[in-house]
C-alpha positions as a Markdown table, in Angstrom:
| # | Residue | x | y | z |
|---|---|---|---|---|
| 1 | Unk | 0.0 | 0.0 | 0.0 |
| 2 | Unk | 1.3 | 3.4 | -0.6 |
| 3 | Unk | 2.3 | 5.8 | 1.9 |
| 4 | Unk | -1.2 | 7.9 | 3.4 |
| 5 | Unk | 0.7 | 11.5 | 3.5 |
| 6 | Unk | -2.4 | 13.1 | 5.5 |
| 7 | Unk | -3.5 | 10.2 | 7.8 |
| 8 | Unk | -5.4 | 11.7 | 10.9 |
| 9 | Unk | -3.1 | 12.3 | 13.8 |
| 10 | Unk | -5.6 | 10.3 | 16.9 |
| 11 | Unk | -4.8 | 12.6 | 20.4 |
| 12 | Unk | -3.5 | 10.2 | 23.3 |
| 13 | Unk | -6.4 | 10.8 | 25.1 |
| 14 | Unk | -8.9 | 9.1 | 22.8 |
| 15 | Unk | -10.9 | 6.0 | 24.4 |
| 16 | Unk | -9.9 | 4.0 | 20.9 |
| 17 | Unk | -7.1 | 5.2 | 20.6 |
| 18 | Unk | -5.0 | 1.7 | 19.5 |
| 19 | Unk | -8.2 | 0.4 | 18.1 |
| 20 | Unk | -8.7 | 3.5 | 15.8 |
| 21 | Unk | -4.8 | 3.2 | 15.1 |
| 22 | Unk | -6.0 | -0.4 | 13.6 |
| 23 | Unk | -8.9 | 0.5 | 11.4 |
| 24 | Unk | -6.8 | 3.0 | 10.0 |
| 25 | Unk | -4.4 | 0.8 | 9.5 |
| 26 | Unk | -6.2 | -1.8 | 7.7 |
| 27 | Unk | -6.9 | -2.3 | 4.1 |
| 28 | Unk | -10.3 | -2.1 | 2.8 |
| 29 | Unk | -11.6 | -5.1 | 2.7 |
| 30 | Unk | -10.4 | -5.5 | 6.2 |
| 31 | Unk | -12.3 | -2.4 | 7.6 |
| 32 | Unk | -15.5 | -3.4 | 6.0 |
| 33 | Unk | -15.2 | -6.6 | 7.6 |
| 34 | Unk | -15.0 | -5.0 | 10.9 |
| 35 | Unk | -17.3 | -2.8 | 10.2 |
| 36 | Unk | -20.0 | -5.9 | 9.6 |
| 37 | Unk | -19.5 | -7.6 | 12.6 |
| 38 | Unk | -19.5 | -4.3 | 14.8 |
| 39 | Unk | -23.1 | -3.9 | 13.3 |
| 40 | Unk | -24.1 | -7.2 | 14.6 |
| 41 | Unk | -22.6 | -6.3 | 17.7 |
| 42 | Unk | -24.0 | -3.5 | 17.9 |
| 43 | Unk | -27.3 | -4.4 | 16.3 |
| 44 | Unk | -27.3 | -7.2 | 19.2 |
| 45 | Unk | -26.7 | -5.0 | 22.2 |
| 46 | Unk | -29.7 | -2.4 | 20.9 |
| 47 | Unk | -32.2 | -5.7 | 20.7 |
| 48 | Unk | -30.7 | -6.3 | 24.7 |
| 49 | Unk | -31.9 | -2.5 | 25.2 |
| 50 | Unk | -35.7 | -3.1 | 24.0 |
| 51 | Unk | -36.1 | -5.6 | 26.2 |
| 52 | Unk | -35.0 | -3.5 | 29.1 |
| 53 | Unk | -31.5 | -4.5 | 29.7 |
| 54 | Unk | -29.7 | -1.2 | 29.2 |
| 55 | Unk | -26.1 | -1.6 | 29.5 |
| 56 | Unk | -22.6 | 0.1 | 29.1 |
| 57 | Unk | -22.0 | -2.6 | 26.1 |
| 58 | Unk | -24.3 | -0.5 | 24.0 |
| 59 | Unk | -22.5 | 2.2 | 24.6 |
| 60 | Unk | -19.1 | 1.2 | 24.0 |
| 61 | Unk | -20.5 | -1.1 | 20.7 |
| 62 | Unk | -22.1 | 2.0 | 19.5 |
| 63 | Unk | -19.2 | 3.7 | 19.1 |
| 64 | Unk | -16.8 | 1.3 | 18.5 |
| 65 | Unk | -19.1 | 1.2 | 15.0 |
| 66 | Unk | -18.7 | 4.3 | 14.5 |
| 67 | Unk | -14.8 | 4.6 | 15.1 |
| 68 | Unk | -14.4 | 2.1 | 12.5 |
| 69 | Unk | -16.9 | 4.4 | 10.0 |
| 70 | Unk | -15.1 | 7.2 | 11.0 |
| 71 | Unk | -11.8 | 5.8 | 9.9 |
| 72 | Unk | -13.2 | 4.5 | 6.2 |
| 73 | Unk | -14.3 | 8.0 | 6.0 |
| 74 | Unk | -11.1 | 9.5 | 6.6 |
| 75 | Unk | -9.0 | 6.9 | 4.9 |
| 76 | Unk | -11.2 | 5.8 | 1.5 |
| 77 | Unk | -13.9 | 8.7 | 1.3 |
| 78 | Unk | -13.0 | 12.5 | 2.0 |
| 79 | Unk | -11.0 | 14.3 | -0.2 |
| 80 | Unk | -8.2 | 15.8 | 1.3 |
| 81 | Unk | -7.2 | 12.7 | 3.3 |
| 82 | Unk | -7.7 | 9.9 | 1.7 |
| 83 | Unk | -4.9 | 7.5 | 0.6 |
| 84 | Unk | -4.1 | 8.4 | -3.0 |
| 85 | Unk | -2.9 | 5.0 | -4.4 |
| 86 | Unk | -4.5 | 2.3 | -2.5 |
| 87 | Unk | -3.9 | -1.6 | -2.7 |
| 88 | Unk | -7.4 | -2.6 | -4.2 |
| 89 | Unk | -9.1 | -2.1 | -7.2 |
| 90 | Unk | -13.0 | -1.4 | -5.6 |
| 91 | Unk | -14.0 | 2.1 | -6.5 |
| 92 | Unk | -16.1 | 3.6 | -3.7 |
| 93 | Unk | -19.2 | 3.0 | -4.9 |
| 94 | Unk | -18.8 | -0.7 | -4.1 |
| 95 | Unk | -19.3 | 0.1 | -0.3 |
């Protein structure tokens, strides 16, 4: 993969921290995976919440989801900091 020139700098204090370092260190196909099986997770702990059992997992799941959005956004989607000559031949459109 090339070199990502304006990769977003995550501050020390972020809760994610090493687990944002790892989505935005992943390929594509990598992320989306991730970003699958946070959904379930996530899509798990809500169905928990309807019936009643609210808990700090829906929370964190929440947004560890949207961590791992946040970092396909940054890395694949917006213009001025995505990776220029990535490893994989999907256009963005495929996502």
């Amino acid at each position: 993969m090339s070199e990502w020139k304006k990769r977003p700098k995550i501050p020390e204090s972020h809760p994610f921290r090493e687990i944002y370092n790892d989505f935005l260190d992943s390929n594509r196909e990598e992320l989306l995976e991730w970003i699958d099986e946070l959904k379930k997770d996530r899509n798990a702990a809500l169905e928990e919440k309807k019936k009643g059992k609210k808990t700090f997992d829906h929370f964190i799941k929440q947004r560890m989801i949207d961590t791992a959005i946040e970092a396909y956004y940054w890395k694949y989607l917006n213009k001025e900091t995505k990776i220029e000559n990535n490893d994989e031949n999907m256009d963005s459109n495929q996502c």
